[in-house]
C-alpha positions as CSV (number, residue, x, y, z in Angstrom):
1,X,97.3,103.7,79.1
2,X,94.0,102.4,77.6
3,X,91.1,104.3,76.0
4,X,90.1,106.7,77.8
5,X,93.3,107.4,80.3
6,X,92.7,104.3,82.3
7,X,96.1,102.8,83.3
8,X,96.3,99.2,82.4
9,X,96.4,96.2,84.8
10,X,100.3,96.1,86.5
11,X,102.6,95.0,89.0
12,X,103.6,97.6,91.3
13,X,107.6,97.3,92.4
14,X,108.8,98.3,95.8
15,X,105.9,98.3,97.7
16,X,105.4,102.3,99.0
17,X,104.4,103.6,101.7
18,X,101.4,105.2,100.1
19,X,100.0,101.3,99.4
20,X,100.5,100.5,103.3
21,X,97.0,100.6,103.9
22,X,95.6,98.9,101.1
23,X,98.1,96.1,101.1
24,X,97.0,95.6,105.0
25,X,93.1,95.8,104.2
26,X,94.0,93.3,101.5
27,X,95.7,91.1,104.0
28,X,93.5,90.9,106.7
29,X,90.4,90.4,104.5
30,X,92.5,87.7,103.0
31,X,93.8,85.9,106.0
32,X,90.5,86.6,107.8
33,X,88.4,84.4,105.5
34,X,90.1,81.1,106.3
35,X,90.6,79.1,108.7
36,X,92.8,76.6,110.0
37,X,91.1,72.6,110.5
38,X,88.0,74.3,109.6
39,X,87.9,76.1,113.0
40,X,90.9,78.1,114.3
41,X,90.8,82.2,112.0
42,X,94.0,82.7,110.1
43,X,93.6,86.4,110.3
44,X,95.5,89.2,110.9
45,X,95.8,90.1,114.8
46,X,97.9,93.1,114.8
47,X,97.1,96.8,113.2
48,X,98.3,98.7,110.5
49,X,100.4,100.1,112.9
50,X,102.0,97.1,113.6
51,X,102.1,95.8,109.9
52,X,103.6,99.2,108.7
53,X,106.6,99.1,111.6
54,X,107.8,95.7,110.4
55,X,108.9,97.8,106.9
56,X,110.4,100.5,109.1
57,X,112.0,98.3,111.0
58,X,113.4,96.6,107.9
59,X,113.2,98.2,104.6
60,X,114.5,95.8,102.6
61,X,111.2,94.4,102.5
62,X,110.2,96.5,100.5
63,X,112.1,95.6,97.3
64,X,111.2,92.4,98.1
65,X,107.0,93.5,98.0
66,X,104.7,93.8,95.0
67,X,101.1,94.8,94.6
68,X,98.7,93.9,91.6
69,X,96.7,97.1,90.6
70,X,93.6,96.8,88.8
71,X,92.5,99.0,85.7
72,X,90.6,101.7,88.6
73,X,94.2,102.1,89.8
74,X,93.4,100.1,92.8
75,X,95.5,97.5,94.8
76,X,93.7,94.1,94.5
77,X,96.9,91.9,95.5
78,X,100.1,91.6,97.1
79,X,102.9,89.3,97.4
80,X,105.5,89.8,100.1
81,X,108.9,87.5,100.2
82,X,111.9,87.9,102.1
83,X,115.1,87.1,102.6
84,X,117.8,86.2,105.7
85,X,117.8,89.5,107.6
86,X,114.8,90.8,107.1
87,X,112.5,88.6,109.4
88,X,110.8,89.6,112.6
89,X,111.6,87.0,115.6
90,X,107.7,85.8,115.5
91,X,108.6,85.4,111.6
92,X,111.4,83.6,112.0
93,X,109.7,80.9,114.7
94,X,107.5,79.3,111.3
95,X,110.2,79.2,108.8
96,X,113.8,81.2,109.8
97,X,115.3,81.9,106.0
98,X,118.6,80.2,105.3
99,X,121.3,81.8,103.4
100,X,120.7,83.0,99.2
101,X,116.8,81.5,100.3
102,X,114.2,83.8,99.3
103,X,111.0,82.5,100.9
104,X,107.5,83.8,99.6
105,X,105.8,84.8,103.0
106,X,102.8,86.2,102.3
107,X,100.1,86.1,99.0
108,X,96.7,87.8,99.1
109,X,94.3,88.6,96.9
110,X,91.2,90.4,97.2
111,X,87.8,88.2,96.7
112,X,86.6,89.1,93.1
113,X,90.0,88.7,91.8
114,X,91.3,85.4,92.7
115,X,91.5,82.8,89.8
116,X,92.0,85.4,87.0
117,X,95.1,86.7,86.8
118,X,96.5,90.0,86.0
119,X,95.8,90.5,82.7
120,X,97.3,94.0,80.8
């Protein structure tokens, strides 16, 4: 902890449950501001609903999920990977996992926070 009782800057391993809806919000805010050939939205089309049943459909993800918390205690990243196994069919159709591959499959960061790293 720093002065104060603030906890310090960290990496947060399995993703929980509890971090479902910031890790979404992060997402979509993420994939929402870009866009593909300048025109087509990269966002997020499904709800949280949807996002959350892909873990409960396979929770193996989750070891496999990490979120960057800020000094407030806040999620202001995520990284998802996975593995063979643990990909939805509309996963698999952009890049199906081969064998011992671990593929990084999603990275967002909230605006504010992108360039500077995590530092502890």
């Amino acid at each position: 902890m720093q002065d104060g009782g603030v906890p310090h800057p960290r990496l947060e391993t399995p993703l929980t449950s509890e971090r479902f809806p910031a890790v979404f919000t992060i997402q979509k805010q993420f994939l929402n501001s870009k866009h593909c050939l300048c025109l087509i939205p990269c966002g997020i089309f499904e709800g949280a609903d949807e996002f959350a049943d892909r873990f409960r459909k396979y929770p193996g993800r989750l070891a496999l999920a990490a979120v960057a918390v800020g000094d407030d205690g806040q999620a202001i990243g995520f990284v998802q990977m996975t593995m063979a196994g643990l990909q939805t069919s509309e996963e698999r159709q952009f890049h199906q996992v081969g064998a011992g591959e671990v593929y990084i499959e999603s990275l967002a960061v909230l605006d504010g926070h992108r360039g500077i790293g995590l530092k502890p």
